[in-house]
N, CA, C and O atoms as a GROMACS GRO file, in nm:
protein
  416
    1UNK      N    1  11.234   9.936   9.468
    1UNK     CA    2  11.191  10.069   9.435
    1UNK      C    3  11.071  10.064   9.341
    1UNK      O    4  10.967  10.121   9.373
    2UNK      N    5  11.083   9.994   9.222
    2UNK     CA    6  10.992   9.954   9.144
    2UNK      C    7  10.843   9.965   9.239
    2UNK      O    8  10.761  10.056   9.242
    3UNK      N    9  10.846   9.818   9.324
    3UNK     CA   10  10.727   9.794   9.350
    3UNK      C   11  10.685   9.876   9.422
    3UNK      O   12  10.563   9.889   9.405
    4UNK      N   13  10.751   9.983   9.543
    4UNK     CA   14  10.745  10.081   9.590
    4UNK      C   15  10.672  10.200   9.508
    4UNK      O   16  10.591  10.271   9.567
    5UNK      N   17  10.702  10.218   9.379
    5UNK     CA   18  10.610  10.322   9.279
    5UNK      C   19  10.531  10.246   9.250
    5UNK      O   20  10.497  10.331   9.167
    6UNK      N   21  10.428  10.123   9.226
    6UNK     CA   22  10.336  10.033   9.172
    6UNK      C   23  10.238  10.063   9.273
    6UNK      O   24  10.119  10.092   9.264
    7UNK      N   25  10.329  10.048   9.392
    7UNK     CA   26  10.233  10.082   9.540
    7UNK      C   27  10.150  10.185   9.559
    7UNK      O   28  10.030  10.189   9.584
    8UNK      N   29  10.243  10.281   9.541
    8UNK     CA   30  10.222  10.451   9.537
    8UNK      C   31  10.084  10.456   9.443
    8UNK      O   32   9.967  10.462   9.480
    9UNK      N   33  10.130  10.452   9.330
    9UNK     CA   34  10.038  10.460   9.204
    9UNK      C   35   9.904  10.383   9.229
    9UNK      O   36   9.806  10.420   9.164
   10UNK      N   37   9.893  10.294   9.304
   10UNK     CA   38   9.774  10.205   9.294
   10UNK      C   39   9.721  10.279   9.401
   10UNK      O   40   9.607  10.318   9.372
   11UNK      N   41   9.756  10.315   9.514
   11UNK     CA   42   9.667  10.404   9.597
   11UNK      C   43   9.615  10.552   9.596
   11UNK      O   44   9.523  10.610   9.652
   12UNK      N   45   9.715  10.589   9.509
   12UNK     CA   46   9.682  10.747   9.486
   12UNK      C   47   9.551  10.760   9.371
   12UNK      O   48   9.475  10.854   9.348
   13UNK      N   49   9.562  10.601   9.302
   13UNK     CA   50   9.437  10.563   9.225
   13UNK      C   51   9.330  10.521   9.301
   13UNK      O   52   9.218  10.528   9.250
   14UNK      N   53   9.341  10.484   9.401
   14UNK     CA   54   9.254  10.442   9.505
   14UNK      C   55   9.177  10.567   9.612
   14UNK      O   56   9.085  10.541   9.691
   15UNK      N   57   9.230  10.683   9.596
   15UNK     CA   58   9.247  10.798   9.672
   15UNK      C   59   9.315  10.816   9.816
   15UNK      O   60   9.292  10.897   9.906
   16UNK      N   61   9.394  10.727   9.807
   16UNK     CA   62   9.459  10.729   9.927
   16UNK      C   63   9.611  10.846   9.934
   16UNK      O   64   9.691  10.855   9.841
   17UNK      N   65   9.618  10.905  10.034
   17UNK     CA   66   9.743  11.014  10.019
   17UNK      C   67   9.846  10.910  10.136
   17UNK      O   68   9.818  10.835  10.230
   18UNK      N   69   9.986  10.960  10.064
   18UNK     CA   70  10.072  10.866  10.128
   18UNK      C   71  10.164  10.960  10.288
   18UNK      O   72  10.187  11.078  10.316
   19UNK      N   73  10.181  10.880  10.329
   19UNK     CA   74  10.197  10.954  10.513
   19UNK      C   75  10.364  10.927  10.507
   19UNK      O   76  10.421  10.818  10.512
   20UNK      N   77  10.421  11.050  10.494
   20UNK     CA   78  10.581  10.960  10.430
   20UNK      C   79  10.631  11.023  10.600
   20UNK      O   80  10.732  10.961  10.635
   21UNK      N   81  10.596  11.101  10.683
   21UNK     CA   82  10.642  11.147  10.835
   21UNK      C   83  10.609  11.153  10.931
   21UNK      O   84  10.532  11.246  10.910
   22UNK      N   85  10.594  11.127  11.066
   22UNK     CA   86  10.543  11.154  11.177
   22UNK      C   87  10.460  11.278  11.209
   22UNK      O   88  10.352  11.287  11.268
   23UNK      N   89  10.540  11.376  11.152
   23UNK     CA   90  10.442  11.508  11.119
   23UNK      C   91  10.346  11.490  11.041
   23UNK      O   92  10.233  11.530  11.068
   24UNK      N   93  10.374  11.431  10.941
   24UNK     CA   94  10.270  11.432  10.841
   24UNK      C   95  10.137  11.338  10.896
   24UNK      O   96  10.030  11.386  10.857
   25UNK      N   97  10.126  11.245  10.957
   25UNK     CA   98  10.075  11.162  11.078
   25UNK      C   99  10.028  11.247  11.145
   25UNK      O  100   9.906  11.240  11.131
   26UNK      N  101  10.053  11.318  11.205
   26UNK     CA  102   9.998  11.440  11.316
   26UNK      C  103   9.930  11.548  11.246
   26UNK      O  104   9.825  11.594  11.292
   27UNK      N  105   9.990  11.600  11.124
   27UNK     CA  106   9.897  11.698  11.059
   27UNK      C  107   9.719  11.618  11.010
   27UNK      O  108   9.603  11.656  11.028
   28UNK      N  109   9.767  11.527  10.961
   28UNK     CA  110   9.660  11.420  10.910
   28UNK      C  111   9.544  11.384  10.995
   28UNK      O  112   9.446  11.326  10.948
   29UNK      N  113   9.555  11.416  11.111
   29UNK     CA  114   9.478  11.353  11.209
   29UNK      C  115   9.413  11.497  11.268
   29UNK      O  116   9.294  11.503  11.297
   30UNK      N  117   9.504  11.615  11.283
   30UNK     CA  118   9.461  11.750  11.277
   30UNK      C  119   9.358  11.776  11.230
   30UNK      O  120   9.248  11.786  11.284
   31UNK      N  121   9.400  11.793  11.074
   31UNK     CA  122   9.355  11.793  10.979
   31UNK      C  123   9.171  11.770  10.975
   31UNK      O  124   9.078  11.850  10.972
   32UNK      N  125   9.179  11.635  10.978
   32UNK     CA  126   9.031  11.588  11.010
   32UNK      C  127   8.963  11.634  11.089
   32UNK      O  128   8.844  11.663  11.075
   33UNK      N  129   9.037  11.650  11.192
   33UNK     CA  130   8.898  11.685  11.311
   33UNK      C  131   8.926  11.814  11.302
   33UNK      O  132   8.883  11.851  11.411
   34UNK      N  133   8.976  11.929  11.238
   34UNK     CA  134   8.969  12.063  11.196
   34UNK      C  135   8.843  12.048  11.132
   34UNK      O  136   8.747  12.085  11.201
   35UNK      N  137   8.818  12.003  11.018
   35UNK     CA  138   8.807  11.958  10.934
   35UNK      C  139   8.605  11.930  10.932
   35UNK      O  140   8.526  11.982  10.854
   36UNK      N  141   8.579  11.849  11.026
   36UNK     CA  142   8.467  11.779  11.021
   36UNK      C  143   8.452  11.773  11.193
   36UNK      O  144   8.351  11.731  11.248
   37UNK      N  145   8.537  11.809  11.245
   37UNK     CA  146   8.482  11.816  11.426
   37UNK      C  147   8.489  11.700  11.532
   37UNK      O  148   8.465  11.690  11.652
   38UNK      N  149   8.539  11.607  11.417
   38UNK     CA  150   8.562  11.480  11.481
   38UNK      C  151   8.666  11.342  11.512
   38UNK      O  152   8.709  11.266  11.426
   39UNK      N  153   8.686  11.336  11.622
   39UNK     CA  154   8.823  11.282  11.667
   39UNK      C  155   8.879  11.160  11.570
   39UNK      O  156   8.819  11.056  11.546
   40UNK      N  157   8.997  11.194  11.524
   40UNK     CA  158   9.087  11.089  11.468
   40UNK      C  159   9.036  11.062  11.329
   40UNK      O  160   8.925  11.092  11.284
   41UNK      N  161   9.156  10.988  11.254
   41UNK     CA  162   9.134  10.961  11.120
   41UNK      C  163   9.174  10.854  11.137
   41UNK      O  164   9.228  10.814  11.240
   42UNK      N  165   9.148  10.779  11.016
   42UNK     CA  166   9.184  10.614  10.920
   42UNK      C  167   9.319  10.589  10.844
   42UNK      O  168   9.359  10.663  10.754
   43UNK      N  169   9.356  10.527  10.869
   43UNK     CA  170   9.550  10.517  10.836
   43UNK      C  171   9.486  10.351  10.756
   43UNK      O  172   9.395  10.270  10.772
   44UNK      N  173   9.562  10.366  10.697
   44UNK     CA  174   9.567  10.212  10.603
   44UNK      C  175   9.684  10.176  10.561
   44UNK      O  176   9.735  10.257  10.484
   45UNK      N  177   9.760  10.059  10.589
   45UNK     CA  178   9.903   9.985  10.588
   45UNK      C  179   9.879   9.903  10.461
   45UNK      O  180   9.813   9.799  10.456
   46UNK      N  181   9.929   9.952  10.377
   46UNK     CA  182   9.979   9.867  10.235
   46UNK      C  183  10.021   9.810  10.230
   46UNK      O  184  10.143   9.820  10.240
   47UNK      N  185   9.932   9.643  10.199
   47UNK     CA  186   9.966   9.527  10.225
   47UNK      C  187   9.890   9.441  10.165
   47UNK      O  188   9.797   9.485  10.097
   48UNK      N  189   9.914   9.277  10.175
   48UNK     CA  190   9.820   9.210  10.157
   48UNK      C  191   9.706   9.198  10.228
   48UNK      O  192   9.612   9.137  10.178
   49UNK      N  193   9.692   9.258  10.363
   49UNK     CA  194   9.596   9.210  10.433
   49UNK      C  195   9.476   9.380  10.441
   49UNK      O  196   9.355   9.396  10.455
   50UNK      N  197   9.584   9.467  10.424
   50UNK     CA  198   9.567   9.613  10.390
   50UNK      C  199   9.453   9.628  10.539
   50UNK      O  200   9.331   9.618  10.541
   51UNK      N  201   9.559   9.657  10.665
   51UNK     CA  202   9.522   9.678  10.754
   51UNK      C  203   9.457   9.816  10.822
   51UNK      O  204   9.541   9.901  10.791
   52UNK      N  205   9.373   9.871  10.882
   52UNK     CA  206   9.292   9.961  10.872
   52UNK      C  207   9.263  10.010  10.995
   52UNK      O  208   9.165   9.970  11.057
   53UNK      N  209   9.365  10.126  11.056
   53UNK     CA  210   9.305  10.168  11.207
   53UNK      C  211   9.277  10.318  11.199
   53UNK      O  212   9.313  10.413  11.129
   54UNK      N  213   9.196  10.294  11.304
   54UNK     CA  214   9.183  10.456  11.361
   54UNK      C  215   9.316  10.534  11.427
   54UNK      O  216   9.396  10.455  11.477
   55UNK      N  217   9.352  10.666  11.435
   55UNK     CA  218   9.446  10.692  11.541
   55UNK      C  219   9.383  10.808  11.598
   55UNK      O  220   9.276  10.839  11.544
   56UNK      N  221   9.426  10.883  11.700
   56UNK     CA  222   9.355  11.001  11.741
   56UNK      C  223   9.493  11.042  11.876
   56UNK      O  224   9.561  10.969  11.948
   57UNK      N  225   9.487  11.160  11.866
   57UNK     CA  226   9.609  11.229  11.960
   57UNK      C  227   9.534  11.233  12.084
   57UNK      O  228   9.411  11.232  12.095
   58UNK      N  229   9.626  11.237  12.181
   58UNK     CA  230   9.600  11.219  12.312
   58UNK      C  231   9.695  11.244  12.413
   58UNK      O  232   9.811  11.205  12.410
   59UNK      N  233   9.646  11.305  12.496
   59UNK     CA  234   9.755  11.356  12.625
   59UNK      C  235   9.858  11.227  12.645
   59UNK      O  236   9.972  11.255  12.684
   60UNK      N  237   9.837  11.136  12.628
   60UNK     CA  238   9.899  10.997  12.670
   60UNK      C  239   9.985  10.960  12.592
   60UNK      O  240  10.082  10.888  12.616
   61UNK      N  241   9.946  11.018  12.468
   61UNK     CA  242  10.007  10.964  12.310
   61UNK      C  243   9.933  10.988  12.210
   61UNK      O  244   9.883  11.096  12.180
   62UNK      N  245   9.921  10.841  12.132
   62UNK     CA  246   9.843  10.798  12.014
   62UNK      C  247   9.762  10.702  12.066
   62UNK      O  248   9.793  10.608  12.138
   63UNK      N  249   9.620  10.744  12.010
   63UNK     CA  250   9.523  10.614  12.080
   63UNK      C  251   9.494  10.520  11.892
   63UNK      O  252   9.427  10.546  11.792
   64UNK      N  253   9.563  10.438  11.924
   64UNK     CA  254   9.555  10.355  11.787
   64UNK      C  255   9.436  10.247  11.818
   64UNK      O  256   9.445  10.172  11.915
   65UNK      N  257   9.314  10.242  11.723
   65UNK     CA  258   9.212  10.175  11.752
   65UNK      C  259   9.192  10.066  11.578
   65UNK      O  260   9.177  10.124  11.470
   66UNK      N  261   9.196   9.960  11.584
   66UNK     CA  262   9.237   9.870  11.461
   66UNK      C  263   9.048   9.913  11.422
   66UNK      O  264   8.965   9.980  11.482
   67UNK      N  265   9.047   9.844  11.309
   67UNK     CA  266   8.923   9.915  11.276
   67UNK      C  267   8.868   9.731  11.244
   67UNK      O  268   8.916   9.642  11.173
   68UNK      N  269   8.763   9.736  11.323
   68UNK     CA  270   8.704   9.599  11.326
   68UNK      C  271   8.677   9.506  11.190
   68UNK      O  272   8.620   9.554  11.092
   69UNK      N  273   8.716   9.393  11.195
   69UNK     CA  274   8.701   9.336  11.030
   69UNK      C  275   8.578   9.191  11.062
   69UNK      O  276   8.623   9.095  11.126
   70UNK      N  277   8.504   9.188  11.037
   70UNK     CA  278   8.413   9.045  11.041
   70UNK      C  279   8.464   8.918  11.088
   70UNK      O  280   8.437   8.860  11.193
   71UNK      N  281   8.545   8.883  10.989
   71UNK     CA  282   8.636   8.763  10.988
   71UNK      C  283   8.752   8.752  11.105
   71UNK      O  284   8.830   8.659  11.123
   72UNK      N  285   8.738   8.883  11.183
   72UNK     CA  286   8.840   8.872  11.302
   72UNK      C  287   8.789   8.956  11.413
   72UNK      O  288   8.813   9.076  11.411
   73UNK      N  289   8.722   8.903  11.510
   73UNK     CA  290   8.683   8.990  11.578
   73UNK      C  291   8.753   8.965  11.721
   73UNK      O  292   8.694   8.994  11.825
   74UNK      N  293   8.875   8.913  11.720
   74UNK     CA  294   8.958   8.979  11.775
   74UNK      C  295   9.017   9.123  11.768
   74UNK      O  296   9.064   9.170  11.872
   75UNK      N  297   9.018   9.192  11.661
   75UNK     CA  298   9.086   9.289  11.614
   75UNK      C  299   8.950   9.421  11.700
   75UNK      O  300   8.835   9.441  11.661
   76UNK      N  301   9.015   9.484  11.812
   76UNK     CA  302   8.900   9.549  11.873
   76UNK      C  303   8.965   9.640  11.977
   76UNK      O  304   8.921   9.753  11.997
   77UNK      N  305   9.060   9.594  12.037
   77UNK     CA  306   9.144   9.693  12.194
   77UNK      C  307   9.202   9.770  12.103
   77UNK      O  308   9.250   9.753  11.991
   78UNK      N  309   9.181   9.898  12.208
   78UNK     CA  310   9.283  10.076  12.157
   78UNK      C  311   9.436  10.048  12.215
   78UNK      O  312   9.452   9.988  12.321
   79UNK      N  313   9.520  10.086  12.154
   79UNK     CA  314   9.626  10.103  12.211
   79UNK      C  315   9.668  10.224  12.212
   79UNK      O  316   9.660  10.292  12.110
   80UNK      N  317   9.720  10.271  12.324
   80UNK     CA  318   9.817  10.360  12.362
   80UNK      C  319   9.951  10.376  12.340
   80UNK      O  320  10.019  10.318  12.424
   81UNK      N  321   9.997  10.420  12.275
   81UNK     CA  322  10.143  10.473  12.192
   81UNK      C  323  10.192  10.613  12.244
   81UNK      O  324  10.137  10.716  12.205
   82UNK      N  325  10.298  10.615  12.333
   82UNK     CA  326  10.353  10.722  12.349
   82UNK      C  327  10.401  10.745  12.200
   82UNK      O  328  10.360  10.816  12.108
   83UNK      N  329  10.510  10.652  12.216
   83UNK     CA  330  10.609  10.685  12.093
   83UNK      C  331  10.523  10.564  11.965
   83UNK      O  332  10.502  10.447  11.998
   84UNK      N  333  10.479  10.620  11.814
   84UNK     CA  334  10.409  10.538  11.792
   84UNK      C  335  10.497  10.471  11.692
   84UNK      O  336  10.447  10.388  11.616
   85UNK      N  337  10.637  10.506  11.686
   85UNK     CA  338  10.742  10.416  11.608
   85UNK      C  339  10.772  10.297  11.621
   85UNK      O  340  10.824  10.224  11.537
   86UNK      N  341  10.727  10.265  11.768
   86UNK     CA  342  10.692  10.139  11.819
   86UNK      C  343  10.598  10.020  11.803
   86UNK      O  344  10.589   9.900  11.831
   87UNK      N  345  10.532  10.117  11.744
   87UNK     CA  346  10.374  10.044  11.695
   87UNK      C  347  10.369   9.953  11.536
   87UNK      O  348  10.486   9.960  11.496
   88UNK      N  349  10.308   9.894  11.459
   88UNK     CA  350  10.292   9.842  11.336
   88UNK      C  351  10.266   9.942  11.279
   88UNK      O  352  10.308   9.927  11.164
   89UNK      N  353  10.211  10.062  11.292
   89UNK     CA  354  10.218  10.166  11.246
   89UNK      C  355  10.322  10.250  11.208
   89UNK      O  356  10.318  10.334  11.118
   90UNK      N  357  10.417  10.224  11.283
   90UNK     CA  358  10.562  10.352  11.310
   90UNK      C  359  10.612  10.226  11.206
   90UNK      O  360  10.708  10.261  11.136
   91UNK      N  361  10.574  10.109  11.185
   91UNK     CA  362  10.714  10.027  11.080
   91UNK      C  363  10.660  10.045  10.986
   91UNK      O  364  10.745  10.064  10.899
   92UNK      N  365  10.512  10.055  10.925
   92UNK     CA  366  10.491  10.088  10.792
   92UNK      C  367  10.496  10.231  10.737
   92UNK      O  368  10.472  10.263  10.621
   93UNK      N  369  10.533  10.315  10.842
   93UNK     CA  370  10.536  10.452  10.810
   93UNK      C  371  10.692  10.441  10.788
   93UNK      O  372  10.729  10.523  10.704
   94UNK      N  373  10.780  10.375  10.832
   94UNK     CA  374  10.905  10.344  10.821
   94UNK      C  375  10.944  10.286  10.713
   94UNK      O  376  11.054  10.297  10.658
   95UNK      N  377  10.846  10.219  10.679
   95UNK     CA  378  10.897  10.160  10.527
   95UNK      C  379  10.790  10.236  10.398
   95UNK      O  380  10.812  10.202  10.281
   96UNK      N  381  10.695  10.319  10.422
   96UNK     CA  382  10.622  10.375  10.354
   96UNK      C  383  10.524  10.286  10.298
   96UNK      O  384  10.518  10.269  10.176
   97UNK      N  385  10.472  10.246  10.353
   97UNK     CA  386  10.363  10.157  10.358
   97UNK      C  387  10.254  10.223  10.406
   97UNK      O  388  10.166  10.150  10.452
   98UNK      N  389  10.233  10.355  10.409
   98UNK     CA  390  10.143  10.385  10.528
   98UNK      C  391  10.069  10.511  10.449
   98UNK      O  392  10.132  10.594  10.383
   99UNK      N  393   9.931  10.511  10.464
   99UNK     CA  394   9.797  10.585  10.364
   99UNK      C  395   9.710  10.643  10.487
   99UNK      O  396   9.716  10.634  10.609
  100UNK      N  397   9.626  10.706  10.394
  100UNK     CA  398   9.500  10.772  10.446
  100UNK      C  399   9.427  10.825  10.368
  100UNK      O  400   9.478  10.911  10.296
  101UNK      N  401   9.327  10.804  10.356
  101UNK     CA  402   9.218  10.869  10.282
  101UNK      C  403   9.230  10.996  10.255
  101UNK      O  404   9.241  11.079  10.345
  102UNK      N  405   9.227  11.036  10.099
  102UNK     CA  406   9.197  11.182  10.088
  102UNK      C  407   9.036  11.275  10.115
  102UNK      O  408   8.937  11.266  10.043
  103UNK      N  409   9.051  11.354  10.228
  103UNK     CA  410   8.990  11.466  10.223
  103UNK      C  411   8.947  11.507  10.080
  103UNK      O  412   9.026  11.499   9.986
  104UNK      N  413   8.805  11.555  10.063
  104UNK     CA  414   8.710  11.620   9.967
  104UNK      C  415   8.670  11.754  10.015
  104UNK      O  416   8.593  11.823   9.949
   0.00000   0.00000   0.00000
């Protein structure tokens, strides 16, 4: 629990808002492209490696797009997520691991 509030605290210092629901995931992504007109937002998994994708709604699902890093340029195919609980995404939103940039 501890490190769970250390977590919290270091990103909300960071400006990151924490994604504690699936709704809240779906409003978030709304949100943005309400927002600025443009498809999908940035989710960030609290971690050591502090992983960084795009998501964006879609007749199909969730189009989860990893957000390219230098040092790995493997990291590049969209995936398609009906259900995105399935995804590395749905387990850090499961364990609350799971951010997004705050809106200005």
């Amino acid at each position: 629990m501890e490190q769970a509030f250390r977590s919290e605290t270091a990103s909300a210092a960071s400006g990151l808002v924490p994604v504690r629901t699936l709704d809240d995931l779906d409003w978030y992504v709304k949100e943005r492209e309400m927002l600025t007109g443009e498809p999908g937002r940035v989710f960030v998994v609290d971690g050591k490696d502090a992983l960084t994708y795009v998501v964006q709604l879609d007749q199909a699902g969730y189009l989860i797009s990893p957000v390219r890093i230098a040092a790995d340029p493997d990291l590049h195919a969209t995936t398609v997520a009906r259900d995105i609980l399935g995804h590395a995404l749905g387990n850090a939103l499961r364990l609350g691991r799971l951010y997004t940039p705050a809106l200005h």
